[in-house]
TORTOR-213177 format. One record per residue (C-alpha): residue number from 1; x, y, z; chain. Coordinates in Angstrom, 2 decimals, always signed. Each point is the difference from the previous one (the first is absolute). Example, Ala and Ser with C-alpha at 12.3 -4.5 7.8 and 13.67 -1.06 7.14 Angstrom:
<atoms>
<atom 1; <+12.30; -4.50; +7.80>; 'A'>
<atom 2; <+1.37; +3.44; -0.66>; 'A'>
</atoms>
This chain:
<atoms>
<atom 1; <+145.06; +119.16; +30.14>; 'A'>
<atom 2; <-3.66; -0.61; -1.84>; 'A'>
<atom 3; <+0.07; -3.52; -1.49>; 'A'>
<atom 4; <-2.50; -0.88; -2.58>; 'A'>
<atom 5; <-2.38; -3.32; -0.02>; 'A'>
<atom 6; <+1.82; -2.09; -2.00>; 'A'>
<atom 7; <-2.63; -2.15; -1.24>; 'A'>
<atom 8; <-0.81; +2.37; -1.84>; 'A'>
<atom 9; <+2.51; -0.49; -2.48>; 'A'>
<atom 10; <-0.40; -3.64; -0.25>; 'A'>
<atom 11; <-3.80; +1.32; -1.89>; 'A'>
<atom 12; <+0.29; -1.75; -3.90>; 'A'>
<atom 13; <-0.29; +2.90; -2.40>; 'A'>
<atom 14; <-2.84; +2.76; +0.27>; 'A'>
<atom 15; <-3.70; -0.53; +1.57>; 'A'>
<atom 16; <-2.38; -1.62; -2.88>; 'A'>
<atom 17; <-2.38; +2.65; -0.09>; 'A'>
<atom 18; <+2.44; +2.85; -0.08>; 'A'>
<atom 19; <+1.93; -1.80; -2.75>; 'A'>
<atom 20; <-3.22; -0.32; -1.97>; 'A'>
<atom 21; <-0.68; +4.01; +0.43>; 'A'>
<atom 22; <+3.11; +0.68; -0.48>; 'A'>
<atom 23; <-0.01; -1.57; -3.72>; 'A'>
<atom 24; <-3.38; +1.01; -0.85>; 'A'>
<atom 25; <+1.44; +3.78; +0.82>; 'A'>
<atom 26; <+2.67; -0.42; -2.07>; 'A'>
<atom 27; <-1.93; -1.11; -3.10>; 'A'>
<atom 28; <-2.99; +2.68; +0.79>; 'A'>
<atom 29; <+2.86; +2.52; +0.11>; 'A'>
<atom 30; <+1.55; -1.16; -3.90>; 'A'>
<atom 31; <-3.78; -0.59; -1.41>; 'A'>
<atom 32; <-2.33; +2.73; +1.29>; 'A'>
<atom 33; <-2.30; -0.33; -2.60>; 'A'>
<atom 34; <-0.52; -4.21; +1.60>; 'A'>
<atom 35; <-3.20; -0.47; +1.51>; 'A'>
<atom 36; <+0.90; -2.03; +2.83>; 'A'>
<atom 37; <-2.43; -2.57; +1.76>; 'A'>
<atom 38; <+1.38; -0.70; +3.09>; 'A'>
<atom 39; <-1.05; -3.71; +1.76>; 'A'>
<atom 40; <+3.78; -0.12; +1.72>; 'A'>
<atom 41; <-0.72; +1.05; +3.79>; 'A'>
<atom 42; <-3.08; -1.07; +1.34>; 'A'>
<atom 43; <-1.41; +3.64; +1.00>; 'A'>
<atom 44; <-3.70; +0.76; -0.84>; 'A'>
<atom 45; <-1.89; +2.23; -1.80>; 'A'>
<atom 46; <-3.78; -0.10; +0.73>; 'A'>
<atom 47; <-0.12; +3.11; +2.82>; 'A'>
<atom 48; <-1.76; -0.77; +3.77>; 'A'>
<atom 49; <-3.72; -0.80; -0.28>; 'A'>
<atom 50; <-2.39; +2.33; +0.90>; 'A'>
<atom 51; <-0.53; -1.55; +3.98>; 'A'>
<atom 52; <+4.02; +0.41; +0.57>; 'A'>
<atom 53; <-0.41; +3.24; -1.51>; 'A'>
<atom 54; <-2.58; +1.55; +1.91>; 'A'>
<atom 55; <+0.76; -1.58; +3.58>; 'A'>
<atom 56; <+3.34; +1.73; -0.53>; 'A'>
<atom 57; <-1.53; +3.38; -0.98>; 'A'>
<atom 58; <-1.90; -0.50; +3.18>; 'A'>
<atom 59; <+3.31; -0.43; +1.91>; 'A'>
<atom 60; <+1.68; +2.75; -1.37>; 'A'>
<atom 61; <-2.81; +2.00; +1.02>; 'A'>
<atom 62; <+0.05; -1.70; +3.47>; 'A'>
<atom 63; <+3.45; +1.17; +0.54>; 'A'>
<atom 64; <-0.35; +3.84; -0.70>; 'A'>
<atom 65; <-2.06; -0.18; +3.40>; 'A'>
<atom 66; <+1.66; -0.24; +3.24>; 'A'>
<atom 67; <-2.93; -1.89; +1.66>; 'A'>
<atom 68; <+0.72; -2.51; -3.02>; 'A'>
<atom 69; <+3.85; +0.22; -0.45>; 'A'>
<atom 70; <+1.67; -2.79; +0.20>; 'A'>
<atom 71; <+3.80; -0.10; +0.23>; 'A'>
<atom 72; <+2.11; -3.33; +0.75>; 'A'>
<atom 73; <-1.89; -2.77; -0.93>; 'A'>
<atom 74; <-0.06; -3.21; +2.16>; 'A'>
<atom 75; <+3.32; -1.99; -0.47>; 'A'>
<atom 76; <-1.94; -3.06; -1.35>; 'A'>
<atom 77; <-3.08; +1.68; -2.13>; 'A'>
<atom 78; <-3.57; +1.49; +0.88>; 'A'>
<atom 79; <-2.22; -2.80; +1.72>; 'A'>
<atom 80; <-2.37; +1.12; -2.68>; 'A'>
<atom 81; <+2.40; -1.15; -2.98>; 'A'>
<atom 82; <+1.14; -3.39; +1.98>; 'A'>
<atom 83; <-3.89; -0.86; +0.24>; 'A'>
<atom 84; <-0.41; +0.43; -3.11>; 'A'>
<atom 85; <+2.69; -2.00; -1.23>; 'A'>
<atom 86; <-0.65; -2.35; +2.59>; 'A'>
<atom 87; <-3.36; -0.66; -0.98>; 'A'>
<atom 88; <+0.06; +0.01; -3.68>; 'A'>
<atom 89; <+3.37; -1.73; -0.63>; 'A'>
<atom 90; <+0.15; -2.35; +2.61>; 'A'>
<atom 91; <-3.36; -0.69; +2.75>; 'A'>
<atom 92; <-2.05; -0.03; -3.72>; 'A'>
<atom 93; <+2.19; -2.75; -1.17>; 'A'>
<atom 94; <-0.34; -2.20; +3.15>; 'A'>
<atom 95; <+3.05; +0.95; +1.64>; 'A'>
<atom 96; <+0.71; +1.11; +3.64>; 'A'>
<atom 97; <+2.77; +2.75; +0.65>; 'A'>
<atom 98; <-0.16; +2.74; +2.61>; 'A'>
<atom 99; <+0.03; +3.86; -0.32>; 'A'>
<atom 100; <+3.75; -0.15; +1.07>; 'A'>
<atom 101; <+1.12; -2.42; -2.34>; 'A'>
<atom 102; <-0.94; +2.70; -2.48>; 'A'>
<atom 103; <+2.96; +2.93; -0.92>; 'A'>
<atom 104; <-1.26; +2.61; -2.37>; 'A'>
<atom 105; <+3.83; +1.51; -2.18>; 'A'>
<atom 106; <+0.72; +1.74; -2.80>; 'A'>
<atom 107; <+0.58; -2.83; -1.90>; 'A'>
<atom 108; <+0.78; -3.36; -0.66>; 'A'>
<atom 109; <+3.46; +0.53; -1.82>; 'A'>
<atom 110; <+1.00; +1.56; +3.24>; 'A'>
<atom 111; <-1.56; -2.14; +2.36>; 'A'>
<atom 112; <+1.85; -2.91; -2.48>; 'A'>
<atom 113; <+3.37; +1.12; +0.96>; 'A'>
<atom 114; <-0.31; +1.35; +3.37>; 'A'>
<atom 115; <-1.42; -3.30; +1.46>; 'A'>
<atom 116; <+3.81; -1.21; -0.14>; 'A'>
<atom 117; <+0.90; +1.85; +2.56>; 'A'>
<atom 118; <-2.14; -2.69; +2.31>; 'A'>
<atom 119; <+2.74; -2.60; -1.74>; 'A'>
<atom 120; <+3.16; -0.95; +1.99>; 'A'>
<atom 121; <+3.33; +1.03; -2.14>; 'A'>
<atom 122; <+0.49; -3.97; -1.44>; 'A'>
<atom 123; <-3.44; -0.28; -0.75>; 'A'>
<atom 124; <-0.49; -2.78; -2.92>; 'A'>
<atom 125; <-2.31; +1.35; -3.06>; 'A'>
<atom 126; <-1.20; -1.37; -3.00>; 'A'>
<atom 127; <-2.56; +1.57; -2.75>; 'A'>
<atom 128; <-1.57; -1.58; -3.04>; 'A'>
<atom 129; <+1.67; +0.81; -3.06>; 'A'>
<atom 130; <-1.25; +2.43; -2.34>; 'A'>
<atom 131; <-0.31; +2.23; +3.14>; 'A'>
<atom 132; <-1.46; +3.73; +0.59>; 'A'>
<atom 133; <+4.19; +1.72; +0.35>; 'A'>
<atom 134; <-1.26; +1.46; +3.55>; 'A'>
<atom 135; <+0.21; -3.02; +1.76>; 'A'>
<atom 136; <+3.63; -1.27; -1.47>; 'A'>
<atom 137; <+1.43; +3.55; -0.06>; 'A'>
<atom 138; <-1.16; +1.22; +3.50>; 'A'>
<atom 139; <+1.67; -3.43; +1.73>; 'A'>
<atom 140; <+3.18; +0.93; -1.55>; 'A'>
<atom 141; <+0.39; +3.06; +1.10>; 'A'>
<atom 142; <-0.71; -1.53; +3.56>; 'A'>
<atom 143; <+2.84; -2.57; -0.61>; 'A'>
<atom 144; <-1.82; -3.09; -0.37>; 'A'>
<atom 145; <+0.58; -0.16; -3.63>; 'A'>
<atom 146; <+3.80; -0.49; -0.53>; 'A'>
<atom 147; <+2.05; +0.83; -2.97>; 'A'>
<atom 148; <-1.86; -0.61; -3.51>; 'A'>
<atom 149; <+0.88; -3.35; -2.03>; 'A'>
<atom 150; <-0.08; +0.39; -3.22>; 'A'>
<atom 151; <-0.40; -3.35; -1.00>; 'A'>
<atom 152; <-2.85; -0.58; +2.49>; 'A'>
<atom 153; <-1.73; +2.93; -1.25>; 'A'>
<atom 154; <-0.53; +1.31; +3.63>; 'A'>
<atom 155; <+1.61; +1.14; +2.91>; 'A'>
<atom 156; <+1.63; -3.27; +2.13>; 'A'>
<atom 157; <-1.43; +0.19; +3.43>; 'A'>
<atom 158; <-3.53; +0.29; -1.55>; 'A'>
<atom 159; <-2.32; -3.32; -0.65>; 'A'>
<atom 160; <-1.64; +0.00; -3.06>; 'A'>
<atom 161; <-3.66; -1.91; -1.04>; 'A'>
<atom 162; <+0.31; +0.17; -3.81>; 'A'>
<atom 163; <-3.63; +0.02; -1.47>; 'A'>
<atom 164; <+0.04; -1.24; -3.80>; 'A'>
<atom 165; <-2.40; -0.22; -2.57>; 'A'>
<atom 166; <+0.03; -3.66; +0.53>; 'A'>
<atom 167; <-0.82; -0.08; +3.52>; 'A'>
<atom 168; <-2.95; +3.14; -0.84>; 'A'>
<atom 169; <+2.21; +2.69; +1.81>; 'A'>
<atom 170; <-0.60; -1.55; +3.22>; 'A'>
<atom 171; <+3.29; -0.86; +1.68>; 'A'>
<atom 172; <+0.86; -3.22; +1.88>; 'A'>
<atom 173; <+0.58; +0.14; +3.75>; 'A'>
<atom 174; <+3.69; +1.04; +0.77>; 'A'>
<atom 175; <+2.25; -2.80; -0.25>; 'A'>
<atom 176; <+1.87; +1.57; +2.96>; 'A'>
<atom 177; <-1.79; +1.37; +3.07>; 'A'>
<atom 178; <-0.06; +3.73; +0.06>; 'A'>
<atom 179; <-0.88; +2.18; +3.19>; 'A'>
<atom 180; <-2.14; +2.50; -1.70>; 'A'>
<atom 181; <-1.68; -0.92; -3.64>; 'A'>
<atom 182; <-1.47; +2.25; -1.98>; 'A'>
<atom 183; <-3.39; -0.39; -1.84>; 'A'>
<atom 184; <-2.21; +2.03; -2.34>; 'A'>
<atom 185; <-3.18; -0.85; -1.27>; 'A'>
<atom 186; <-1.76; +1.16; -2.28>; 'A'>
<atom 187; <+3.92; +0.09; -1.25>; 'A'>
<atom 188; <+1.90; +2.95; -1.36>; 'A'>
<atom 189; <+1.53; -0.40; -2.73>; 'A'>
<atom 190; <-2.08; -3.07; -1.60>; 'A'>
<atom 191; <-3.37; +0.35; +1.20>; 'A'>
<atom 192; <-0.63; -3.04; +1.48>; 'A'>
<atom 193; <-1.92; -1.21; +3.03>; 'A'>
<atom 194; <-0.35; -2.96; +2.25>; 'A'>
<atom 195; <-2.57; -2.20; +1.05>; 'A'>
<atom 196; <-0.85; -0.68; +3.52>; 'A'>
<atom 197; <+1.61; -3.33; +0.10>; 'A'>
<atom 198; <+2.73; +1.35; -1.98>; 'A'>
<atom 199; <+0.35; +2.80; +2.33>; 'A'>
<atom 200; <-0.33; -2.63; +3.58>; 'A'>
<atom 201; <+3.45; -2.01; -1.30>; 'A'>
<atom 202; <+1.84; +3.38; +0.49>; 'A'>
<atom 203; <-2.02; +0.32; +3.25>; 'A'>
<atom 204; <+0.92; -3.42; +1.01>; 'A'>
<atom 205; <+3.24; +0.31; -1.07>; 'A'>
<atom 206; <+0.95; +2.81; +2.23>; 'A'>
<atom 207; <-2.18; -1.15; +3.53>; 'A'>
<atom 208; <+2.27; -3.23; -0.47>; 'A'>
<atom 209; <+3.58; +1.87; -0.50>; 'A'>
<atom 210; <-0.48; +3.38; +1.95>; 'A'>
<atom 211; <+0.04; +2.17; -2.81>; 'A'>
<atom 212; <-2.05; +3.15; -0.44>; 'A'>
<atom 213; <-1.63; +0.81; -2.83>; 'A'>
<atom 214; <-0.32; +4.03; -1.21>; 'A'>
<atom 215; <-2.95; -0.37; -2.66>; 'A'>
<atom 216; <-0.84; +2.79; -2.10>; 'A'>
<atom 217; <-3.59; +0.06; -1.11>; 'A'>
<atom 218; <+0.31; +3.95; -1.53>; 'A'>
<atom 219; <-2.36; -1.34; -2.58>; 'A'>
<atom 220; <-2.91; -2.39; +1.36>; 'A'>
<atom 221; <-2.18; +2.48; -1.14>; 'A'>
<atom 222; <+0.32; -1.22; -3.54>; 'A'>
<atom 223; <-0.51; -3.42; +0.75>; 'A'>
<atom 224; <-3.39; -1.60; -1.77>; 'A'>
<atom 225; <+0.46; -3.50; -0.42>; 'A'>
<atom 226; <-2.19; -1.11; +3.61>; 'A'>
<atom 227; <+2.53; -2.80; +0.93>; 'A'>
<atom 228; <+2.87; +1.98; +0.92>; 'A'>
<atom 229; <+0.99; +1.75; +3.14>; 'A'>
<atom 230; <-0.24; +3.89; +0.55>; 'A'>
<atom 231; <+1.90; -0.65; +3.51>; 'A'>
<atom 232; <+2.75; -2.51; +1.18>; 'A'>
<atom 233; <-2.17; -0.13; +3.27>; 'A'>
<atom 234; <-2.46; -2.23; -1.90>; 'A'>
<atom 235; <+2.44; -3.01; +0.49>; 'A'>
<atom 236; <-0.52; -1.24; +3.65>; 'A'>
<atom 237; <+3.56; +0.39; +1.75>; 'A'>
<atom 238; <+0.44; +3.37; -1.85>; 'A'>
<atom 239; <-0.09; +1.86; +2.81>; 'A'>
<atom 240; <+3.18; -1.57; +1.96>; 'A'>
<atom 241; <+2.42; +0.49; -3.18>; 'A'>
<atom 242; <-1.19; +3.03; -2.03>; 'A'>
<atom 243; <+0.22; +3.69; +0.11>; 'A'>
<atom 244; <-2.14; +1.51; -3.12>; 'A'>
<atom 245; <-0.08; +3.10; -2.12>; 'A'>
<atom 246; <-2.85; +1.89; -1.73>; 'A'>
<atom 247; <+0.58; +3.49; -2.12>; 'A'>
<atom 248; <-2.81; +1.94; -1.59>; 'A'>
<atom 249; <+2.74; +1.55; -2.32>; 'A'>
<atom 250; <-1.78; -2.47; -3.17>; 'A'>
<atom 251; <-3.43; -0.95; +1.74>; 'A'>
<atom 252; <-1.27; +4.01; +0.82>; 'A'>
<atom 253; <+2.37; +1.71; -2.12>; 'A'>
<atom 254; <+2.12; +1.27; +3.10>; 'A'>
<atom 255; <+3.72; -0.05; -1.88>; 'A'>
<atom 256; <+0.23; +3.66; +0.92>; 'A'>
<atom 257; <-2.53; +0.16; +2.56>; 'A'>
<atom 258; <+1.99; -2.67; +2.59>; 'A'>
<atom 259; <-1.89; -2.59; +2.23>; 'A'>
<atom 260; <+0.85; -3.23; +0.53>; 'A'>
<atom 261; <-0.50; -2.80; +3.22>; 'A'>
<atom 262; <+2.21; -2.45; +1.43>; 'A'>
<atom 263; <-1.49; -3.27; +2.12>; 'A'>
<atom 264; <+2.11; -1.77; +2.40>; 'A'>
<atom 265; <-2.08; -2.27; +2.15>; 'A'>
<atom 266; <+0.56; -0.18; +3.91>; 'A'>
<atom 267; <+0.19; -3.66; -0.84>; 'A'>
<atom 268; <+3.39; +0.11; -1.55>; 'A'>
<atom 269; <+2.53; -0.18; +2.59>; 'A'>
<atom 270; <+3.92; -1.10; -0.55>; 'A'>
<atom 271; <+3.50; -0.01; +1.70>; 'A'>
<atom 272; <+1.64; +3.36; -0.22>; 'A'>
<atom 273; <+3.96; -0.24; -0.09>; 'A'>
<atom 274; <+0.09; -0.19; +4.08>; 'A'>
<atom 275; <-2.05; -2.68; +0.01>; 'A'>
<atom 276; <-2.97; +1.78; +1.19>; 'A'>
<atom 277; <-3.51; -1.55; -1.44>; 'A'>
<atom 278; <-1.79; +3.74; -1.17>; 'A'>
<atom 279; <-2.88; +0.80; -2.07>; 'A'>
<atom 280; <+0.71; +1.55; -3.47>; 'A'>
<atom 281; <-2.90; +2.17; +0.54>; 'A'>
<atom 282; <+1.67; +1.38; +3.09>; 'A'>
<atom 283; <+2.93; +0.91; -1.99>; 'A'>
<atom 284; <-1.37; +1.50; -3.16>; 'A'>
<atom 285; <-2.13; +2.03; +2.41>; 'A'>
<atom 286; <+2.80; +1.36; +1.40>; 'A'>
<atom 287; <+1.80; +0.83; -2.79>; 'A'>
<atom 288; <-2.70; +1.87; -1.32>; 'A'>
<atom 289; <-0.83; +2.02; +2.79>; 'A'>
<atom 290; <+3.74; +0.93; +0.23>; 'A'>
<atom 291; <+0.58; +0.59; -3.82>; 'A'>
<atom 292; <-3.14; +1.32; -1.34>; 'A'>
<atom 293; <-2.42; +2.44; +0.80>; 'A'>
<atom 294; <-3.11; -1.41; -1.89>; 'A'>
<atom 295; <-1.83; +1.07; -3.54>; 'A'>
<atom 296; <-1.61; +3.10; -0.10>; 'A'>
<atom 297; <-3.53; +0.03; +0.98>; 'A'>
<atom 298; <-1.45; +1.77; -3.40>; 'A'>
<atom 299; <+1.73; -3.65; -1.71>; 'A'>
<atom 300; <-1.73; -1.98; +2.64>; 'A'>
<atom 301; <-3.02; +1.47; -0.54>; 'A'>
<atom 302; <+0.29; -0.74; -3.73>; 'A'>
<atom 303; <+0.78; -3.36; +0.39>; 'A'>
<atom 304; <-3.19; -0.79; +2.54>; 'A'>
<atom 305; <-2.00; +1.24; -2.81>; 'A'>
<atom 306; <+1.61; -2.50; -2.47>; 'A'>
<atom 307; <-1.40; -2.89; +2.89>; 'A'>
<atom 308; <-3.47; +1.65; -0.49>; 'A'>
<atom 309; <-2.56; -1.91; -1.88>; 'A'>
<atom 310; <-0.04; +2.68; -2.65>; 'A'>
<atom 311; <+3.54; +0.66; +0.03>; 'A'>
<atom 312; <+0.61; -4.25; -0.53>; 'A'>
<atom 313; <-2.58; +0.37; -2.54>; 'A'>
<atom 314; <+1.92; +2.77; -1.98>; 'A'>
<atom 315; <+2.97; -1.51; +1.09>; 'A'>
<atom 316; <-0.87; -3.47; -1.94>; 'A'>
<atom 317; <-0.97; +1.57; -2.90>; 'A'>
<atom 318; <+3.87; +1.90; -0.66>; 'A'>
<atom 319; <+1.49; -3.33; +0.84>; 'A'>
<atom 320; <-2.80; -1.87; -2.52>; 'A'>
<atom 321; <+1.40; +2.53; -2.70>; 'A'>
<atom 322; <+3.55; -0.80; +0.32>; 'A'>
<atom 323; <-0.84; -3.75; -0.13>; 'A'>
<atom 324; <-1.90; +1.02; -2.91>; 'A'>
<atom 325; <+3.38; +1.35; -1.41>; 'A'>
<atom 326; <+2.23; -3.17; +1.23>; 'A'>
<atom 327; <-2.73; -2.20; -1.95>; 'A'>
<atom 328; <+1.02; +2.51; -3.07>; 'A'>
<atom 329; <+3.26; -0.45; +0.04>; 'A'>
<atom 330; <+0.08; -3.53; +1.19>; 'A'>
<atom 331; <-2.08; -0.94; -3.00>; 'A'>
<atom 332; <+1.87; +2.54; -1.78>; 'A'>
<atom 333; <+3.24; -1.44; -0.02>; 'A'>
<atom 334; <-1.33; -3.78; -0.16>; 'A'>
<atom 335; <-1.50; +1.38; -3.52>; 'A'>
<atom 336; <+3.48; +1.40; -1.02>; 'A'>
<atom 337; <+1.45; -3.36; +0.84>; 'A'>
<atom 338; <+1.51; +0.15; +3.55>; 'A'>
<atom 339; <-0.36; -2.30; +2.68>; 'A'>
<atom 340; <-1.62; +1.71; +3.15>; 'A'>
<atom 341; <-0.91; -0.35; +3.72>; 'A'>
<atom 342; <-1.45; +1.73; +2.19>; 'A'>
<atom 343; <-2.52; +2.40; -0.61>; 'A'>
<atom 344; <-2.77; -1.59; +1.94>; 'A'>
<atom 345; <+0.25; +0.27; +3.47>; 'A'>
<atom 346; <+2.75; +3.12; +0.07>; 'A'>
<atom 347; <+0.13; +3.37; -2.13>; 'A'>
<atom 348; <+3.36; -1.61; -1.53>; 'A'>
<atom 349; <+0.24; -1.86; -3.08>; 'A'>
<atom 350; <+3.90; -2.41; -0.23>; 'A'>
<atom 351; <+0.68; -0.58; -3.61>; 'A'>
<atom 352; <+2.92; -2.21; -1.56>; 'A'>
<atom 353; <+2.07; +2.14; -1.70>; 'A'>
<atom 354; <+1.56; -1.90; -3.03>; 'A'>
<atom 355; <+3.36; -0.48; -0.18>; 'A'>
<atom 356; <+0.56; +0.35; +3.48>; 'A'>
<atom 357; <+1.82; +3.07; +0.51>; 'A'>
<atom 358; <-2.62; +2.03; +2.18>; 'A'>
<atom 359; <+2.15; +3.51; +0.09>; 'A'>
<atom 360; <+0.23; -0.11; -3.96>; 'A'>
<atom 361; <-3.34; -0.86; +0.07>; 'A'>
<atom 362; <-0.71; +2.78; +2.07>; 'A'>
<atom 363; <+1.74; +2.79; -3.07>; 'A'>
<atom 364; <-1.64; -1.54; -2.36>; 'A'>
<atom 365; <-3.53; +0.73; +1.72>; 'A'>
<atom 366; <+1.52; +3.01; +0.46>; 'A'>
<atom 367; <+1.49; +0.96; -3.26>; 'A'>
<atom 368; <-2.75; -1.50; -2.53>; 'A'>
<atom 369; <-3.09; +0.09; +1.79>; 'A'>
<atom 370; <+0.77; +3.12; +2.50>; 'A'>
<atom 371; <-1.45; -2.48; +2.79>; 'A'>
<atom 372; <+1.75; -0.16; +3.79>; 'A'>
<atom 373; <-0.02; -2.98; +1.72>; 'A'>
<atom 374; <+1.76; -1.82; +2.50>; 'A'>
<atom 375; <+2.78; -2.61; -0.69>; 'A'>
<atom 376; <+0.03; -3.40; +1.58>; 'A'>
<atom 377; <+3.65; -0.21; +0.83>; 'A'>
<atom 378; <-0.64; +3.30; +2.55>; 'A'>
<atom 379; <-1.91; -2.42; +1.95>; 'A'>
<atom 380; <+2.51; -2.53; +0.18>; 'A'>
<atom 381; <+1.87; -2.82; -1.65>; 'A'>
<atom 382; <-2.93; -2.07; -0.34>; 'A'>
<atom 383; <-1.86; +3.17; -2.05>; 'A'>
<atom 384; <+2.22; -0.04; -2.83>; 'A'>
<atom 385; <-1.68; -1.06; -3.03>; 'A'>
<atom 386; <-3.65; +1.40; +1.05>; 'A'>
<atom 387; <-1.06; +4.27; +0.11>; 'A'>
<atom 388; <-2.52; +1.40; +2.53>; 'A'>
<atom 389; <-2.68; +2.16; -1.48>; 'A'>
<atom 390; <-2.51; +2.25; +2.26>; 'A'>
<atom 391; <-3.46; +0.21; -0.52>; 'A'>
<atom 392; <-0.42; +3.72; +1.59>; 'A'>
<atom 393; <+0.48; +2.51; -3.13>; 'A'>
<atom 394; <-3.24; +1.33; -1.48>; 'A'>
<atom 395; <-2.30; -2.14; -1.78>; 'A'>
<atom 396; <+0.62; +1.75; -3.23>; 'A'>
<atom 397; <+3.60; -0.05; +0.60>; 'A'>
<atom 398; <-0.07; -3.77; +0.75>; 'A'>
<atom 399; <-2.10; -0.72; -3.08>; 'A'>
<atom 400; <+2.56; +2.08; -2.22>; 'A'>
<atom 401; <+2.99; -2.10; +1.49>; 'A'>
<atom 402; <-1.34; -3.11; -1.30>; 'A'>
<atom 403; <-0.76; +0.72; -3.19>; 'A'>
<atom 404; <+3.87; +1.45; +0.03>; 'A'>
<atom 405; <+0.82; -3.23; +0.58>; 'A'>
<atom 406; <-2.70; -2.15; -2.09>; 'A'>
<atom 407; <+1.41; +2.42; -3.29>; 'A'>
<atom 408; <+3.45; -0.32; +0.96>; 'A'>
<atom 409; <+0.91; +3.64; +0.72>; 'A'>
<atom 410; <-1.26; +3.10; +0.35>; 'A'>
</atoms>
């Protein structure tokens, strides 16, 4: 007979961002007349620049030709997007990688999760703490999370690196050695980022106890202060302990469009649970040449552009205008009285909600200003007490949120 995964069931209460819908829905439902301004889920709203735009018209028109057609795409992405990225993201930035370090997805959510199928079954992780759900949520359901405490605030088999507002949001090294650790920077849900040397204890850290790090850098894009990192391989040794993920969901606008790139570096190579030394590489290859048949070659096309000088240009400027609205409302709120971070380096802006209670918070946004957000506490036990707000609705809608706030309702 059929048996279920189990794990599944050991999941605390419902995914964040569904629970945050799922409320907003209900309230839109009972108050149609609400004008609702929604800086909850981190989805965009400035469409594809003109270079995406027309390189994919170009495709399209490429593939109603059979002397043009293309049908599977290669397993790993078009040399001409991997050059691209290669060149602009990481040769540009003084950093060696090869072609076939380089795998083109359809995301980094997915690519997120699916790297744990590389991980033996007791596999040791820990995250920092507020956390993007994906990374907590997809281990338990693999069985590396255990049952849910309560009292801890988190699931028992998991190591957590709380990050405070005393220690800036940037978590201590884990107190217990974990196999796989978890890093993203610029952070989601606080907006935070790391220097260099900041960044080269976690490096340091994990060379000297065999741990690999999975660093999400979804967002380096938005990063203007010239000290901090765009890539984990700036830190000599990076190479031997990291695998890292880039999306252009936030930095082209691709949310519904889909590209993303995953690097694993020949240079990491481990113990598999045989006690054969193999190259991570090696493996991820594998599993994507087994499990996915590569992102449509219109979407490539699109995202080559977005590499382009004029597509970067265009590119820079959508990202400039939703810093311009995370300077709003980070200035925003600090005139209505609330302590912020964030803002700077990161579309998101982490406020302290007062009194603590970050889902109450959360209806009263909701209720007296008709303003989503996120709550803290959906990113974890140490989130409670601080809201996430997104800097990607409209400019006029952003503007009209604050002053909601700065008046006290709407």
């Amino acid at each position: 007979m059929f048996t279920a995964n189990g794990y599944y069931s050991q999941l605390h209460g419902n995914y964040l961002f569904y629970e945050v819908g799922r409320r907003a829905a209900t309230f839109a439902e009972a108050h149609p007349e609400a004008e609702l301004i929604r800086m909850g889920i981190g989805d965009v709203t400035r469409p594809l620049v003109p270079a995406v735009i027309e390189a994919m018209h170009k495709a399209v028109d490429e593939m109603s030709h059979a002397e043009t057609f293309h049908g599977y795409s290669p397993a790993f992405g078009y040399d001409f997007l991997r050059q691209a990225i290669l060149e602009r993201d990481y040769t540009a930035r003084g950093i060696s990688l090869d072609l076939d370090e380089i795998f083109v997805s359809d995301g980094a959510k997915c690519d997120v999760a699916n790297i744990q199928e590389l991980f033996s079954p007791d596999t040791v992780v820990a995250v920092m703490d507020p956390v993007y759900p994906v990374y907590v949520d997809t281990n338990v359901m693999s069985g590396r999370g255990g049952a849910f405490d309560e009292k801890k605030g988190g699931y028992e088999k998991i190591i957590y690196m709380p990050g405070s507002e005393q220690n800036g949001f940037v978590a201590d090294l884990p107190q217990k050695r974990p196999d796989v650790m978890y890093l993203c920077f610029p952070n989601n849900p606080t907006g935070v980022t790391l220097s260099k040397e900041q960044l080269k204890r976690f490096v340091d850290y994990a060379r000297k106890n065999g741990t690999l790090i999975l660093y999400d850098s979804a967002y380096e894009s938005y990063i203007s202060e010239p000290d901090k990192p765009h890539s984990i391989y700036e830190v000599e040794g990076a190479k031997e302990c990291a695998i890292e993920f880039r999306s252009m969901s936030k930095t082209a606008g691709f949310t519904g469009t889909r590209c993303a790139f995953t690097v694993v570096p020949e240079a990491l190579t481990v113990k598999d649970s045989f006690g054969n030394t193999v190259h991570l590489r090696d493996l991820w290859a594998r599993r994507v040449s087994t499990k996915f048949n590569g992102v449509a070659y219109i979407t490539q096309r699109g995202a080559a552009a977005a590499y382009g000088k004029t597509g970067q240009d265009q590119i820079m400027g959508v990202v400039a205008d939703y810093m311009e609205n995370a300077r709003i409302i980070r200035e925003g709120l600090q005139k209505a009285g609330y302590t912020v971070f964030g803002g700077v380096n990161a579309p998101y802006i982490w406020l302290k909600v007062p009194g603590g209670d970050s889902w109450k918070f959360f209806d009263e946004l909701l209720k007296n200003y008709h303003i989503i957000g996120t709550p803290g506490e959906g990113f974890g036990a140490a989130g409670e007490g601080f809201f996430r707000m997104t800097a990607f609705a409209t400019r006029e809608s952003t503007i009209e949120a604050m002053e909601r706030i700065q008046k006290g309702g709407v």
